[in-house]
C-alpha positions as CSV (number, residue, x, y, z in Angstrom):
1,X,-11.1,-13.0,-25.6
2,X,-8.3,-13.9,-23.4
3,X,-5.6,-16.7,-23.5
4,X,-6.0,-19.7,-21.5
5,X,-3.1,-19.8,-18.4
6,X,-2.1,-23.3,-19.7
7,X,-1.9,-22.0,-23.8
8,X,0.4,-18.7,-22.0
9,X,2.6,-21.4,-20.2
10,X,3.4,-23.5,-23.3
11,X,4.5,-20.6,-25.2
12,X,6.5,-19.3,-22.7
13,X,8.1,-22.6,-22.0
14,X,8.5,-23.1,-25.6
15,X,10.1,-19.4,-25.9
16,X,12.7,-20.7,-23.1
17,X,13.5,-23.9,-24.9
18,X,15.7,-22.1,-26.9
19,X,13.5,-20.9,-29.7
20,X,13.3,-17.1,-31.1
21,X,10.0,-15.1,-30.2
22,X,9.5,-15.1,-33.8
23,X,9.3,-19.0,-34.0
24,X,6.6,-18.8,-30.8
25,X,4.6,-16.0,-32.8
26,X,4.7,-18.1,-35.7
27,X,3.6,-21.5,-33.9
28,X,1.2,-20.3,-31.2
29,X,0.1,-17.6,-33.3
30,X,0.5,-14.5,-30.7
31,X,2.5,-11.7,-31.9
32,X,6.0,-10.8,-30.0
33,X,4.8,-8.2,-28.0
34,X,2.4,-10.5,-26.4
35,X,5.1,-13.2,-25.5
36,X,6.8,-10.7,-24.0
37,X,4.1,-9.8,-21.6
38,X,3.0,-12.8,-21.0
39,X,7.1,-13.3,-20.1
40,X,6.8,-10.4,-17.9
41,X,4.1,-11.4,-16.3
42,X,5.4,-14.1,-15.5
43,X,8.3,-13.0,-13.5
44,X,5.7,-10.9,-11.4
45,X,4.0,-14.1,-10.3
46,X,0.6,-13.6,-11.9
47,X,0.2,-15.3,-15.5
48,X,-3.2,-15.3,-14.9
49,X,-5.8,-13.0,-18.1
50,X,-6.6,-9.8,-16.2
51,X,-10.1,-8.4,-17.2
52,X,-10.9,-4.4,-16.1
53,X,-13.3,-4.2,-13.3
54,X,-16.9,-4.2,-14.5
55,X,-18.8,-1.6,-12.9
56,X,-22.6,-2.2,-12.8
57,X,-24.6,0.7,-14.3
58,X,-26.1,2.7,-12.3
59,X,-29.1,5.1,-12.1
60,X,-29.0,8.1,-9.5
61,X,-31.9,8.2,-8.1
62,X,-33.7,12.0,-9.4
63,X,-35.6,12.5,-6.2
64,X,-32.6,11.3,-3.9
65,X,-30.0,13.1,-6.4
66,X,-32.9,16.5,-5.7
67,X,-32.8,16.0,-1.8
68,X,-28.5,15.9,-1.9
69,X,-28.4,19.0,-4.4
70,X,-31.0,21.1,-1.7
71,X,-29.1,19.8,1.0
72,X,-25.6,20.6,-0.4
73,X,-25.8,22.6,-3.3
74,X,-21.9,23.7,-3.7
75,X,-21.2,19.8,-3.7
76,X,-18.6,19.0,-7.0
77,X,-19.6,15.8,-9.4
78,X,-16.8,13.7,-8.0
79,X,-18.5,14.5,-4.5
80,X,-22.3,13.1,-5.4
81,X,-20.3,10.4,-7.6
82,X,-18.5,9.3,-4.7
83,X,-21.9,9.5,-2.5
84,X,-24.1,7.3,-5.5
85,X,-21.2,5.1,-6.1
86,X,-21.2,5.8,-10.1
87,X,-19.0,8.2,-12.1
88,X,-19.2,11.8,-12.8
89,X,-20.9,11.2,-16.2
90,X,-23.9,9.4,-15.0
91,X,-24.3,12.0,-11.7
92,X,-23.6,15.0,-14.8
93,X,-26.0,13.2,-17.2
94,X,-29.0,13.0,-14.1
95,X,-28.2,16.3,-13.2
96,X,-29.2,17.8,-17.0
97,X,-32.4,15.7,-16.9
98,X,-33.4,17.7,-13.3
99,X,-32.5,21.1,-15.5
100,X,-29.2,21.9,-13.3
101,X,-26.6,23.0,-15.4
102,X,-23.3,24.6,-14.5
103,X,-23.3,28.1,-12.9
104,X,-21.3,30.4,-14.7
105,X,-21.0,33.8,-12.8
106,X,-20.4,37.1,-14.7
107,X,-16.8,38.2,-14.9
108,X,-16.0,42.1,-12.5
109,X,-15.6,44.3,-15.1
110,X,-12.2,46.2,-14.4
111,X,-12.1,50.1,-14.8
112,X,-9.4,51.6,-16.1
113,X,-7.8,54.1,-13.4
114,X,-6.4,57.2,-14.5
């Protein structure tokens, strides 16, 4: 859970009052560390909480996911990731349930010359 912008405010206006950041951690209850982000922050312009984007969980498709893999069947994961809009984990995670695995091809075996 996130700080309000108006609790992030007082502390830091409380901070430049003149009082220690261990007095703010001790009255807003926030460690130091956290008044000095939120100082920092500050000073970038945006005091606002920042959340990571949420990315909606997708699906592939199997029959769509089939039809790329015939149609380009040297395409990387971050390539059909990139085409399904998900990441590289749900495209790998589809591709096992289809029975397509990785390719491994046998090493040339090197003859000694002498």
């Amino acid at each position: 859970m996130a700080y309000s912008t108006d609790f992030r405010k007082r502390a830091i206006e409380y901070y430049h009052e003149g009082n220690t950041q261990k007095e703010v951690s001790k009255v807003f209850k926030i460690t130091p560390k956290t008044l000095r982000e939120w100082i920092a922050m500050q000073e970038n312009g945006c005091l606002k909480p920042c959340y990571p984007k949420a990315r909606k969980a997708r699906k592939v498709p199997l029959n769509e996911l089939q039809e790329y893999i015939d149609e380009y069947p040297d395409a990387f994961l971050h390539e059909i990731a990139s085409r399904f809009d998900c990441s590289d984990t749900a495209v790998s995670k589809r591709l096992k349930k289809l029975g397509i695995t990785l390719k491994k091809r046998p090493r040339a075996i090197k003859k000694d010359a002498k």
